[in-house]
C-alpha positions in Angstrom: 0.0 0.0 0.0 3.2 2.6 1.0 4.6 1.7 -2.2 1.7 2.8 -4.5 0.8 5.6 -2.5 4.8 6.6 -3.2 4.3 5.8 -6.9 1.2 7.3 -7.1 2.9 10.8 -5.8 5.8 11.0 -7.4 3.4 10.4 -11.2 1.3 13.6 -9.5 4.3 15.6 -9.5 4.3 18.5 -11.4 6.7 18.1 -14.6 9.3 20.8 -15.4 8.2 22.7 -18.7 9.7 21.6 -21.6 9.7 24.3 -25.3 8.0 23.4 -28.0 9.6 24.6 -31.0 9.0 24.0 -34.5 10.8 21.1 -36.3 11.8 20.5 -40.1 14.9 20.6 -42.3 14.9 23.1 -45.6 11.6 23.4 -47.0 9.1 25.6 -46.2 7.0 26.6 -42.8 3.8 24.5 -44.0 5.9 21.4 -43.8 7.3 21.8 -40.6 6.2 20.1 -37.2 5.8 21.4 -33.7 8.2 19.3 -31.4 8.2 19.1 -27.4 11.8 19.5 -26.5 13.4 16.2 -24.5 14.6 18.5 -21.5 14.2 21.5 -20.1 17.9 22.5 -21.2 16.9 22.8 -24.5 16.0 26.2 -26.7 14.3 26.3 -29.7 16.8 26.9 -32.9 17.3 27.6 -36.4 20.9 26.2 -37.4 22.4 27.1 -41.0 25.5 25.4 -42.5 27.2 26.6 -45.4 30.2 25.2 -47.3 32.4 26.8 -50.1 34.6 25.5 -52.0 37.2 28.0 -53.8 34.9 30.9 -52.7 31.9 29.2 -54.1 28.9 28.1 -52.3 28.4 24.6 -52.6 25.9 23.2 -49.7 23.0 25.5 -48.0 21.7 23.4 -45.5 18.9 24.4 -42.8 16.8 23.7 -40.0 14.7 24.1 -37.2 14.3 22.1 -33.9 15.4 22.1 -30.3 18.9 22.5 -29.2 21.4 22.5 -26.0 22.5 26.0 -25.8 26.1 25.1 -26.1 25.2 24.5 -29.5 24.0 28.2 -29.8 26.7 30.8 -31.5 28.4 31.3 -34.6 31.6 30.1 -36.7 33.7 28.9 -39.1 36.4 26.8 -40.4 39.0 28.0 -43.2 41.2 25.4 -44.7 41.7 27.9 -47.7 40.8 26.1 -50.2 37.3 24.9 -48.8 35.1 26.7 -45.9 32.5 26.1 -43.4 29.9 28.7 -42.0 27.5 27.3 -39.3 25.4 29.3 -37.0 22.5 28.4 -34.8 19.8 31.4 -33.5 18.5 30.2 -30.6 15.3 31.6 -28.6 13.7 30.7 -25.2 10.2 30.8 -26.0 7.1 28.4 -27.7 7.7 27.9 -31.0 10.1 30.9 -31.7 12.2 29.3 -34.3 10.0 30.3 -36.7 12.3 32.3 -39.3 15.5 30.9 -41.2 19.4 31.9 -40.3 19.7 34.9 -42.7 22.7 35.0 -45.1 26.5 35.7 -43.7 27.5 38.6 -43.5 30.9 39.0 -45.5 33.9 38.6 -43.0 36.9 40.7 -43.1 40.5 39.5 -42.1 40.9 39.6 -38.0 45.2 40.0 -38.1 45.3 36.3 -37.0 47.6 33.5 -38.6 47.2 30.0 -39.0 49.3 26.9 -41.2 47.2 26.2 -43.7 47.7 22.5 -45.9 45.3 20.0 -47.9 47.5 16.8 -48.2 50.3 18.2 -49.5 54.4 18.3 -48.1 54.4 21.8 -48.1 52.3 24.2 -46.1 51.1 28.0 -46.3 49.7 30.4 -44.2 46.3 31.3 -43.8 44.8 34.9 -42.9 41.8 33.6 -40.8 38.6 35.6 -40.9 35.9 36.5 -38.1 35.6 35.1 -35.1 38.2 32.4 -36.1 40.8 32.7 -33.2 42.1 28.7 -33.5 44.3 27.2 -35.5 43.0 23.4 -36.3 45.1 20.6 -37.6 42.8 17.0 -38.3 42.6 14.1 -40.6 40.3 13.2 -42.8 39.7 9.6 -44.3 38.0 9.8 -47.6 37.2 6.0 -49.4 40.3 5.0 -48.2 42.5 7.8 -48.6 43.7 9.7 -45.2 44.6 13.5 -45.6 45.8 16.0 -43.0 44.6 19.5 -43.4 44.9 22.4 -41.2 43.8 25.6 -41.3 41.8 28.9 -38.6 39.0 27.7 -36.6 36.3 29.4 -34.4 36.0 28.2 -31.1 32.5 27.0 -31.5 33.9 24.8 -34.2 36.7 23.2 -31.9 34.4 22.4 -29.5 33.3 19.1 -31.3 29.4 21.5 -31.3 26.5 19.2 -32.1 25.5 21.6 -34.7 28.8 20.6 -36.7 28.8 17.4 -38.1 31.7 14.8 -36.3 32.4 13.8 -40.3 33.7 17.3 -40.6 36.4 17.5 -38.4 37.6 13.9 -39.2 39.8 12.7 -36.5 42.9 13.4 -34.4 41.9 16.9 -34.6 43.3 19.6 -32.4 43.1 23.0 -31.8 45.2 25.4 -30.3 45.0 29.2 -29.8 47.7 31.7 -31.0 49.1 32.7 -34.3 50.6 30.1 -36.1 50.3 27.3 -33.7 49.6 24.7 -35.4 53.3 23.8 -37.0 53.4 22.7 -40.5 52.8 18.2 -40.8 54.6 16.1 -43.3 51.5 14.5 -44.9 51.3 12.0 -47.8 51.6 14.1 -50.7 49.1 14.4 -53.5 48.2 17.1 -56.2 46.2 19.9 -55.8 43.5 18.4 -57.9 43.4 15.2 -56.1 43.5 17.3 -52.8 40.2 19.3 -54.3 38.5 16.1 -55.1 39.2 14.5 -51.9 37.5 17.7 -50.1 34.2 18.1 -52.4 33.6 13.7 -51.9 34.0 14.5 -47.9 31.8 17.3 -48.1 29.1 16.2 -50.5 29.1 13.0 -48.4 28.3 14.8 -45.2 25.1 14.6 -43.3 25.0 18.0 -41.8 21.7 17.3 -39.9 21.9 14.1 -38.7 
């Protein structure tokens, strides 16, 4: 009798609130859902990710749902030759995720230096743009072939963020903080084509919402 009396109470407890935001990848606000969050540490988000390859957008991918606010924020990575944009808009209210991330506004040079390298023996130096105040150094494994490429990171981006896709940063990746920090690897080399290839198969490939 004690014992269903204590279950019985502890089911009448009041449960903490949990948002309800709206759900949906791409498409438009017909198609979307309204989603309770799992926990009361989540928000309700709108998370854009953008890649460019040679200065040329190649993904635009976007959603809606709930998120952790460590997810929240803004950044990129620069490996020269490719790029990645994320950010994710977060709000505290029901169903306030109901607008799309807005383009990026065009970054300028922030005076900060990182190796840059795609594969190759030899390595150059980036200018890193934005908020991108780390230098990153990872590996990527791409059908086979392993890579090491290094370039500027944000911190959001170095802080292996939900929002950014683990497939992205490949593995053995490190960042470190201060200009040119990330000292120059001997990697495998390959041409500069085979390089480019090896970056638009990894990037196509990605699932950036999983």
């Amino acid at each position: 009798m004690h014992l269903f009396a204590l279950t019985l109470g502890i089911w009448l407890l009041p449960k903490g609130d949990t948002l309800t935001c709206w759900e949906c990848t791409q498409g438009i606000s017909q198609n979307c859902t309204q989603r309770e969050c799992p926990s009361q540490n989540h928000q309700c988000g709108a998370s854009r990710v953008i890649t460019y390859i040679g200065g040329s957008k190649l993904l635009d991918n976007n959603k809606l749902g709930c998120v952790l606010p460590e997810d929240c924020g803004e950044g990129s990575i620069n490996f020269g030759l490719s790029k990645i944009w994320a950010k994710t808009q977060c709000c505290n209210y029901k169903l306030c995720n109901n607008q799309w991330v807005p383009d990026p506004i065009k970054t300028i040079t922030n005076g900060r230096q990182c190796f840059g390298s795609l594969g190759l023996t030899c390595s150059n130096v980036l200018a890193c743009e934005g908020n991108e105040d780390h230098c990153i150094t990872t590996t990527v494994d791409v059908g086979g072939t392993t890579t090491t490429v290094q370039g500027c990171a944000s911190k959001l981006m170095c802080s292996a963020s939900n929002i950014v896709p683990s497939q992205l940063l490949g593995t053995n990746s490190s960042c470190c903080k201060g200009n040119l920090c990330n000292s120059p690897v001997t990697a495998t080399a390959v041409t500069a084509s085979a390089g480019l290839q090896l970056v638009v198969v990894a990037l196509v490939s990605l699932t950036l919402f999983s």
